[in-house]
N, C-alpha and C positions, 0 to 999 in steps of 0.2 A: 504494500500500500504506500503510496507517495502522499505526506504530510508537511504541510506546510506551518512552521512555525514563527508566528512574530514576536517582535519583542525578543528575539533572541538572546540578546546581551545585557539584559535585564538581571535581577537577582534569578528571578522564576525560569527563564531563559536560558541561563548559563546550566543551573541543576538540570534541565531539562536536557541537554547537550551532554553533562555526563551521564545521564541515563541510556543515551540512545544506542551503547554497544549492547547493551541487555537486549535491545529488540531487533535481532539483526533481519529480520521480517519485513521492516520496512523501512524507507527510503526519505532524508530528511531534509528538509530545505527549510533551514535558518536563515533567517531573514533580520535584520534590524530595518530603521529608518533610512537607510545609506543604500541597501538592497534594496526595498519594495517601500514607497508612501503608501500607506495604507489609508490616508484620504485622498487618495487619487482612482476615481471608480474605474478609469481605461488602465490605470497599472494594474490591479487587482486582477481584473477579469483575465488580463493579459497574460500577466503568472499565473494563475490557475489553471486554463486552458494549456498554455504553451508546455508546462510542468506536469501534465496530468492529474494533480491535486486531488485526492480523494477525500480528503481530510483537514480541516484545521482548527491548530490550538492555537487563540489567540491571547498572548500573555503580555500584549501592546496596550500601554495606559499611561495616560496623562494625569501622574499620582503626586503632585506639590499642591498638597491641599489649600494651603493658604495661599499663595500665588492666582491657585485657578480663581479666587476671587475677582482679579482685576486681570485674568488672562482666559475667560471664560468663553471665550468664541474659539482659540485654539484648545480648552480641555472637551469643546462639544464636538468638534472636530475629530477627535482622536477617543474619546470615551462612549460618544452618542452615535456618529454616523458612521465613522470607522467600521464597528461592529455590521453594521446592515450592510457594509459596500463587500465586508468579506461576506457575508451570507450570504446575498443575492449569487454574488460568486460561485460557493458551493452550490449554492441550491440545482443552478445552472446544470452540475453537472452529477445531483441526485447524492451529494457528499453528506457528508456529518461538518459539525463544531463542536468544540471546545472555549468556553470565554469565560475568563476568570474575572469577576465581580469583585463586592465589598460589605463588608457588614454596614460603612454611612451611606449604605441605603435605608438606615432605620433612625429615627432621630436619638433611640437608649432611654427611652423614658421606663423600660421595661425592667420588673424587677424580677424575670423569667430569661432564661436565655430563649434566643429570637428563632423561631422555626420556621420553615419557607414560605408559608402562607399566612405569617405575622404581616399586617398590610404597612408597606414600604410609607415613611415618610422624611426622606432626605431634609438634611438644614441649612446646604450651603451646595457651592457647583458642583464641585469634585460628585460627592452624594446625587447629585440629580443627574448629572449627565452619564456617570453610571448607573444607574438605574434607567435614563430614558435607553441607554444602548443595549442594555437588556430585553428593554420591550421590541424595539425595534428588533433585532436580532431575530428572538423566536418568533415575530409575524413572519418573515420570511425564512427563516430554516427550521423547520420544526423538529429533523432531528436534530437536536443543538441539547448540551447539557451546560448550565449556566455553574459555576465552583465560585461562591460568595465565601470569602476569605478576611483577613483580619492579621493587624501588626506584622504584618511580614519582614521577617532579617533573614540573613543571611553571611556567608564570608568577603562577597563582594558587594562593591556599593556602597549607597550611604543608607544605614540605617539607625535605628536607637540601639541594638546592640555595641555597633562598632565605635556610635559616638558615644554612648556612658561609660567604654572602655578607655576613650581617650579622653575623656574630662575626668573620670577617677585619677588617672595621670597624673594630668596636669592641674586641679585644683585641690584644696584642702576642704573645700564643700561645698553644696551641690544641691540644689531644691527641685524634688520631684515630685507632678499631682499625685493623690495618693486617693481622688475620687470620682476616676474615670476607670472602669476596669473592662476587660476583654480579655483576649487569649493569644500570647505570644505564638505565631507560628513559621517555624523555621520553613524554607522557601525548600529544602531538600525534600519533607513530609510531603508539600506539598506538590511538587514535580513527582513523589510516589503517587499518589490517589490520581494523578492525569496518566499517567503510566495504566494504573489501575480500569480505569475508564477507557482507554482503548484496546485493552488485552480483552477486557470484557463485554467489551462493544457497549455502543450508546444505548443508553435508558434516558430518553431525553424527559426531561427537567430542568429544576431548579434546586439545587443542594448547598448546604452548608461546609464549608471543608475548611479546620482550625485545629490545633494542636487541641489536646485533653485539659480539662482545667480551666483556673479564670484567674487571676491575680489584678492588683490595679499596675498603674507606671511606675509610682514609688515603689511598692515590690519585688515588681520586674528586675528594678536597676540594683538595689540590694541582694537578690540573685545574682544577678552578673557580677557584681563586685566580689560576693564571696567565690563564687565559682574560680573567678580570674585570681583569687587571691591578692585584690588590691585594697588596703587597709586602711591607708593616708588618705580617702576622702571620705569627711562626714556626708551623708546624705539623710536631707530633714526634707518631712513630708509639706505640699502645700497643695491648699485648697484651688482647685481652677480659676476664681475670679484674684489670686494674685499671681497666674501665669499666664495672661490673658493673648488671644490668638484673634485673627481674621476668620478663625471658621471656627463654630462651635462642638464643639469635641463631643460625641454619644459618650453619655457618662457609664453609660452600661448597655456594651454590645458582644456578649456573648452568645455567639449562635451555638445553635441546637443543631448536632449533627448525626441524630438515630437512625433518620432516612440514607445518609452515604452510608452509615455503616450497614445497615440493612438491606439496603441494594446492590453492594459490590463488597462486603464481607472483608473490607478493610481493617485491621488493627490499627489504632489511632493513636501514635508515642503521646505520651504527659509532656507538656511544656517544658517543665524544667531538664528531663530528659535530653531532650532536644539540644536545650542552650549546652548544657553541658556537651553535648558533641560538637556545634559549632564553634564553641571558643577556644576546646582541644585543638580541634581546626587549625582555629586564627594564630594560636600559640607555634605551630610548627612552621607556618608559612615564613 
């Protein structure tokens, strides 16, 4: 099968690329920005057709949340129509998708974790324009399986892991929200369950896919610190309206993931689990 991947060189991207000697079944074409615009609907169609494309996972997203504030016509571009210009695409030629989503498609006012048919209400761009590229998406591919995800890090890039590793560092303390919480999920777990998802063929939906567990930010980074063994920085909890942002942060976006596991029989690592193998990671590089 020839699958087309974007976002390549993304956190989600990269893991996805070492997973692909594991499926030597099919045929991969990674793609970034520099490869394929994926808001250009004649480039799209063009690689798909020309490539034979039977498939794609798209892990291309316009994720600076507070930027997409006042940069809101290019995150609709890439989070909202994007998605529809690769479907039309597949659809074309009777293919599947893959499109990785977000938990700020929920506003967090919920004191339940979020299940797929909790009804979406985004509170800033980022949030809306993923969620409209959702809807668009499955009007026109219906096989399509939507992987609504949450705090993603990783060993490359810029993330909250790699930066409270480098501020433990370099400062003596360090104020983290302590009442915003969700589910840290390493970008490897998650390049597992899309793996998972095309070994076992599409059950199109909408699913939740997040490491085990919930912690808030200030937790999180107190993990990382003891994990990493770094001791020299105080970190003191603070309430959100004294870390204040251009986009308002779901205080509580823990999704519900019983349906992934139930439909594709995945084992889903614990959070902490997790960090601890990616900082092992960061440590040898």
């Amino acid at each position: 099968m020839n699958i087309l991947i974007t976002g390549c060189n993304g956190q989600l991207g990269t893991k996805l690329r070492e997973l692909e000697s594991t499926m030597p079944q099919h045929t991969f074409y990674n793609t970034d920005v520099e490869e394929l615009d994926i808001t250009d609907a004649d480039a799209v169609e063009a690689f798909v057709t020309t490539n034979n494309i039977e498939g794609i996972v798209n892990c291309a997203a316009y994720t600076a949340v507070d930027r997409a504030e006042n940069d809101a016509e290019l995150a609709h571009r890439i989070n909202a129509l994007a998605p529809e210009l690769l479907a039309k695409a597949i659809q074309k030629c009777n293919g599947w998708m893959i499109h990785v989503s977000t938990d700020y498609v929920f506003d967090g006012n919920n004191c339940l974790p979020y299940r797929e048919d909790d009804a979406p209400n985004p509170t800033g761009v980022y949030g809306s324009t993923k969620l409209e590229g959702e809807q668009r998406m499955q009007k026109v591919c219906p096989n399509s399986v939507i992987l609504r995800t949450a705090w993603l890090y990783s060993e490359v890039g810029n993330n909250f892991v790699k930066t409270m590793l480098r501020l433990g560092q370099e400062r003596d303390s360090l104020g983290v929200v302590y009442d915003q919480v969700g589910t840290p999920t390493y970008a490897g777990d998650l390049a597992q369950a899309i793996r998972t998802v095309i070994e076992q063929d599409i059950t199109p939906g909408i699913y939740h896919f997040t490491d085990e567990g919930a912690v808030s930010w200030y937790d999180f980074t107190k993990a990382i610190h003891r994990i990493a063994g770094i001791t020299t920085c105080h970190v003191r909890p603070l309430r959100s309206e004294e870390y204040p942002t251009p986009t308002r942060r779901p205080p509580y976006s823990v999704l519900d993931k019983a349906k992934f596991r139930q439909t594709y029989q995945m084992e889903i690592p614990y959070w902490e689990d997790s960090l601890r193998q990616c900082i092992a990671n960061l440590m040898q590089q």
